[in-house]
Backbone as CSV, one residue per row, in Angstrom:
resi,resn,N_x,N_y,N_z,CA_x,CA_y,CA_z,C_x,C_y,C_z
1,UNK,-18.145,8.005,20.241,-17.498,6.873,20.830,-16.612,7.311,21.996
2,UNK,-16.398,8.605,21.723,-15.354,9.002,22.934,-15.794,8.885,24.221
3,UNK,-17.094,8.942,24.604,-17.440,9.065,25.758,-17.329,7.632,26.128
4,UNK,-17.303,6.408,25.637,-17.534,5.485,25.928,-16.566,4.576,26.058
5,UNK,-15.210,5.032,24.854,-13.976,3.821,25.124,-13.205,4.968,25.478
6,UNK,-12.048,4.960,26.268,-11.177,5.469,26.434,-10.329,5.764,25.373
7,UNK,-9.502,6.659,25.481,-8.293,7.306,24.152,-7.403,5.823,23.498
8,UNK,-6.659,5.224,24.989,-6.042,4.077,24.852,-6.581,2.890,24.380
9,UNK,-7.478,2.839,24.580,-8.151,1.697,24.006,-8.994,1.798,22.264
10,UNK,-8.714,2.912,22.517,-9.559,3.104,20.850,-8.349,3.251,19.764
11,UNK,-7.055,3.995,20.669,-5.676,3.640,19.980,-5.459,2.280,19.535
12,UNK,-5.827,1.471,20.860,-5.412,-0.010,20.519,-5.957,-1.113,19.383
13,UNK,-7.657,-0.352,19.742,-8.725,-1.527,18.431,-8.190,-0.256,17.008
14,UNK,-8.327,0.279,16.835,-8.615,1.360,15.660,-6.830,1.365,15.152
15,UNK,-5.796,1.258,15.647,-4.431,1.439,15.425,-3.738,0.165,14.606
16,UNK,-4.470,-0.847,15.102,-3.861,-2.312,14.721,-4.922,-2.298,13.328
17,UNK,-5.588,-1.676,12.855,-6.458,-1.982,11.879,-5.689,-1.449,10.774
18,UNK,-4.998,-0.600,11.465,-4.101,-0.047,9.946,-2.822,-0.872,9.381
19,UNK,-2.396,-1.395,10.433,-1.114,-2.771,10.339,-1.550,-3.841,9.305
20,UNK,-3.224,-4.039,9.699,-3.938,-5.219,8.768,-4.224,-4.654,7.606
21,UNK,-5.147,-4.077,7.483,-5.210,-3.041,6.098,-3.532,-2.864,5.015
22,UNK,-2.503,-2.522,6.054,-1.377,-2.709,5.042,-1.037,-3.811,4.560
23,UNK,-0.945,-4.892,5.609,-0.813,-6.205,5.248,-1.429,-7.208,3.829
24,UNK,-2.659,-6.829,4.129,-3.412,-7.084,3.494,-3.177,-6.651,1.816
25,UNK,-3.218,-5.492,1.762,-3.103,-4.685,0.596,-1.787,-5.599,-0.178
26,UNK,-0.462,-5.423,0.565,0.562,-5.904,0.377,0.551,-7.699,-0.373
27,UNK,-0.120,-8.809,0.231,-0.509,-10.208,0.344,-1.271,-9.976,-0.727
28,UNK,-2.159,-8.690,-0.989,-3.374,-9.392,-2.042,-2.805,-9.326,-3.514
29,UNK,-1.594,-8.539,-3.647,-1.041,-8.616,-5.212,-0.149,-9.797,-5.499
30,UNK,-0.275,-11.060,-3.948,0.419,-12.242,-5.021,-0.522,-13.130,-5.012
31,UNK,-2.103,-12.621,-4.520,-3.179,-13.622,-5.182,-3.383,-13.621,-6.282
32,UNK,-3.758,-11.782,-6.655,-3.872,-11.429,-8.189,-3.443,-12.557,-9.369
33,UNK,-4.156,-12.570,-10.257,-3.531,-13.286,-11.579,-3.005,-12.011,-12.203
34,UNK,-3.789,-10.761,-12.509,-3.342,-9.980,-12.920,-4.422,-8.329,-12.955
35,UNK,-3.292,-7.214,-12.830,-3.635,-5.895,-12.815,-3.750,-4.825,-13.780
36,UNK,-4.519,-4.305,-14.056,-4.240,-2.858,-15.279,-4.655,-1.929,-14.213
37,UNK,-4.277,-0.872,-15.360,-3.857,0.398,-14.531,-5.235,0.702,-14.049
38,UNK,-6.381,0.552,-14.238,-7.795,0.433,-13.739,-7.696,0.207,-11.864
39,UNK,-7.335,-1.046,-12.184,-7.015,-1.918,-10.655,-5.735,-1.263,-9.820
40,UNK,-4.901,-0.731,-10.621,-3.674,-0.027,-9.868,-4.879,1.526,-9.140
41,UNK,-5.620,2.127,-9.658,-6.039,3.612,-9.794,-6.976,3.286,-8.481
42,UNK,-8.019,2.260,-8.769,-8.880,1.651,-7.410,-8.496,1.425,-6.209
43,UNK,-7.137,1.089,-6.853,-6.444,0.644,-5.080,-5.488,1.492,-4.424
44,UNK,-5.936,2.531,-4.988,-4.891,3.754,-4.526,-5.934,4.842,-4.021
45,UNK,-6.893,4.903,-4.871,-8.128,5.359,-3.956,-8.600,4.674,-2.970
46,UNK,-8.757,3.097,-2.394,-9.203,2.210,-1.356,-8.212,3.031,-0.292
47,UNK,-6.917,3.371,-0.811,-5.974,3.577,0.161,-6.567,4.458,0.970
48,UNK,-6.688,5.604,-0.125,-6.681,7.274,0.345,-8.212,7.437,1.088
49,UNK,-9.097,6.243,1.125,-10.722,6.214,1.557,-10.103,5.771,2.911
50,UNK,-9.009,5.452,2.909,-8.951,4.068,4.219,-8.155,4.955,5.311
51,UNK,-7.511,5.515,4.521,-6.628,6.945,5.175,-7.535,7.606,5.659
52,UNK,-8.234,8.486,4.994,-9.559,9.602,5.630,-10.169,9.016,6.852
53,UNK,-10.355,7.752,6.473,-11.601,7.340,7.801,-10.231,7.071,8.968
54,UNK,-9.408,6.598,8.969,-8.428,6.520,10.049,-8.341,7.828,10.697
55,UNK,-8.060,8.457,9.716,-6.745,9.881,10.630,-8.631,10.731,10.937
56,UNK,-9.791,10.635,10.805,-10.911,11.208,11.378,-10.971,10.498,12.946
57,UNK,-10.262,9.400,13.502,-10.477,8.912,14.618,-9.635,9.158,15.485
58,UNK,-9.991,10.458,16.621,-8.800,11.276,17.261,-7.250,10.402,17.676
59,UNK,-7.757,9.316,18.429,-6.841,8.190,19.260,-6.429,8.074,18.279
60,UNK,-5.784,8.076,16.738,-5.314,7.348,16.293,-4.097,8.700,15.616
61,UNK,-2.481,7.933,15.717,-1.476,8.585,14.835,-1.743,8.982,14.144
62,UNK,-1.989,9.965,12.956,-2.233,10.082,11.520,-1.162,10.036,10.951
63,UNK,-0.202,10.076,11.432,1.245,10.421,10.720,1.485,9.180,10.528
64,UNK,1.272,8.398,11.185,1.630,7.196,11.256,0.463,6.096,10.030
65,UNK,-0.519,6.269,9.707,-1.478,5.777,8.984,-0.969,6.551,7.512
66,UNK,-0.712,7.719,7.773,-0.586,8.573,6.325,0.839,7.212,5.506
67,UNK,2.033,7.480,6.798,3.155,6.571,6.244,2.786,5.577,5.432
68,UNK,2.334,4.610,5.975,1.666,3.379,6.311,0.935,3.113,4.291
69,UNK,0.367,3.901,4.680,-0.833,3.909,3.665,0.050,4.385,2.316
70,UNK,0.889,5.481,2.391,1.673,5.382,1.169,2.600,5.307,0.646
71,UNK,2.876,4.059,1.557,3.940,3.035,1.013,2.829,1.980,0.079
72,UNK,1.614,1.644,0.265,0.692,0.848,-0.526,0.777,1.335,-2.110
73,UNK,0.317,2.829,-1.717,-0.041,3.589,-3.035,1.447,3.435,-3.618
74,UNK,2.599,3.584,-3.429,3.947,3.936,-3.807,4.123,1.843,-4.566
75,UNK,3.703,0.790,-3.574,4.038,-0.171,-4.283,2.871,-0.776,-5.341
76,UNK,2.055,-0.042,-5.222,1.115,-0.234,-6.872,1.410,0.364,-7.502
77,UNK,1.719,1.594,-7.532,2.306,2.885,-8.318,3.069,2.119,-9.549
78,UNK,4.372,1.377,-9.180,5.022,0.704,-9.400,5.115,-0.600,-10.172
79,UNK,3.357,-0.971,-10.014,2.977,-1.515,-11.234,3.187,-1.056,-13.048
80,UNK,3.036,0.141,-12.849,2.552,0.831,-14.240,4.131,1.307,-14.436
81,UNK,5.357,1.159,-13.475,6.565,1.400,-14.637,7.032,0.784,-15.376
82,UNK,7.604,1.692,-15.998,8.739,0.417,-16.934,9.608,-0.083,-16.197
83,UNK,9.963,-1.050,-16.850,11.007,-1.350,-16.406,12.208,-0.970,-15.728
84,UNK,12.886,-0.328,-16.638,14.178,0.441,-16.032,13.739,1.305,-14.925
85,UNK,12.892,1.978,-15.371,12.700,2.980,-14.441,12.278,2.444,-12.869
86,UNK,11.412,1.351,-12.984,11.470,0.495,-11.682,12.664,0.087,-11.149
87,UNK,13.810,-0.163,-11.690,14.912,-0.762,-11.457,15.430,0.521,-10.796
88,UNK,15.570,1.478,-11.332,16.314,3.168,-10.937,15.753,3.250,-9.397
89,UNK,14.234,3.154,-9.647,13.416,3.124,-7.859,13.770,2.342,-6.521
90,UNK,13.700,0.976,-7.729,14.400,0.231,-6.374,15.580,0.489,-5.592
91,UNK,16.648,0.700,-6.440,17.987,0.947,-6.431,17.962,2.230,-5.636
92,UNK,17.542,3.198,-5.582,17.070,4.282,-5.104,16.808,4.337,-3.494
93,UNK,15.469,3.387,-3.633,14.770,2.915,-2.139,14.670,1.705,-1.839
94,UNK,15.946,1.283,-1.647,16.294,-0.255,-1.553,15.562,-0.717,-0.448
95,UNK,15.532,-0.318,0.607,14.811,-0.841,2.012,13.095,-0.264,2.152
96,UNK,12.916,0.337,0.894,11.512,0.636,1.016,10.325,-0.533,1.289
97,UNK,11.117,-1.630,-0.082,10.524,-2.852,0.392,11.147,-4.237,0.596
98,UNK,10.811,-4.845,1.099,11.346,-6.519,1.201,11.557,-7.125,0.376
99,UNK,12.101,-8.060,0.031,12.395,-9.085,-1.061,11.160,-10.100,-1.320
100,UNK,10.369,-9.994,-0.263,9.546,-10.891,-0.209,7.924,-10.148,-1.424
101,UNK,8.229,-8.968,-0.690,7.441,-7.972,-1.816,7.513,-7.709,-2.874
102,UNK,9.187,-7.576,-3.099,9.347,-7.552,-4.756,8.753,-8.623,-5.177
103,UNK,9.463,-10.169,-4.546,9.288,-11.245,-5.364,7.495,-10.988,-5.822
104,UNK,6.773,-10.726,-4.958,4.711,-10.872,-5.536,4.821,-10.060,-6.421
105,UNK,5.687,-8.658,-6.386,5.292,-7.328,-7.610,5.848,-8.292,-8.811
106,UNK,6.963,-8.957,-8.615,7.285,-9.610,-10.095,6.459,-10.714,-10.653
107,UNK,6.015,-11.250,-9.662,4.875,-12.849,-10.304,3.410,-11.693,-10.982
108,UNK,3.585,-10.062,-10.949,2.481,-9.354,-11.644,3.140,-8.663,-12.705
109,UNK,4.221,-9.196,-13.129,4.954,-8.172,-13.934,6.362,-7.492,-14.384
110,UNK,6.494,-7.050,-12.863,7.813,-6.540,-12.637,7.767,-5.368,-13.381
111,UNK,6.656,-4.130,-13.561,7.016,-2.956,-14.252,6.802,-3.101,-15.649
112,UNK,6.503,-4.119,-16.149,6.327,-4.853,-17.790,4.754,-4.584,-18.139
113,UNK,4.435,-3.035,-18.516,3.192,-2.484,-19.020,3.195,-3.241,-20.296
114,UNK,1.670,-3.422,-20.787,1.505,-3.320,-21.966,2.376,-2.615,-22.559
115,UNK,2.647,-3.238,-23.910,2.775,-1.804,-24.975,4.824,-1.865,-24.568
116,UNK,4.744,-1.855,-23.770,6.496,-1.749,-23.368,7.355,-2.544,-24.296
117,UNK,8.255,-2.068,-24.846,9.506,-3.506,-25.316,9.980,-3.866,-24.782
118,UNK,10.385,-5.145,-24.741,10.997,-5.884,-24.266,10.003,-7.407,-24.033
């Protein structure tokens, strides 16, 4: 492809794909009705498939896609805690995510595995 689009322009189509891809990822856990750790494990590999094929396309940041991409894996991750221990994370990495994000992680849970008390 190199010979054919320029660096800048392949930055531009190929760069914004990773903005959507996060987006996306982010929006699709307050369609969900619901996740097990199956669906948490899939979508952390979609990530790391989605990563490879990015950072293989010279024009494009990798540092910037790597970020990007695992902050996804880090807010599914986050499915499968407990409770408290989600609470310790947040509290931790308060600006990691939005309020708007927590609110979808909680309409899946809020860290409330099977099997957990409470």
């Amino acid at each position: 492809m190199a010979p054919f689009v320029a660096g800048v322009k392949r930055n531009y189509i190929f760069g914004g794909i990773c903005t959507i891809a996060t987006n996306a990822f982010m929006k699709a856990l307050a369609d969900m009705k619901s996740i097990n750790l199956f669906g948490v494990q899939q979508i952390c590999r979609n990530s790391i498939a989605w990563e490879q094929a990015l950072a293989a396309i010279p024009s494009i940041d990798s540092e910037t896609v790597q970020q990007r991409l695992d902050r996804i894996r880090t807010y599914y991750e986050l499915l499968n805690m407990p409770f408290e221990a989600l609470l310790a994370f947040i509290t931790e990495h308060e600006n990691l995510f939005t309020a708007t994000e927590l609110v979808h992680k909680s309409s899946q849970g809020l860290g409330a595995r099977k099997g957990d008390p409470g």
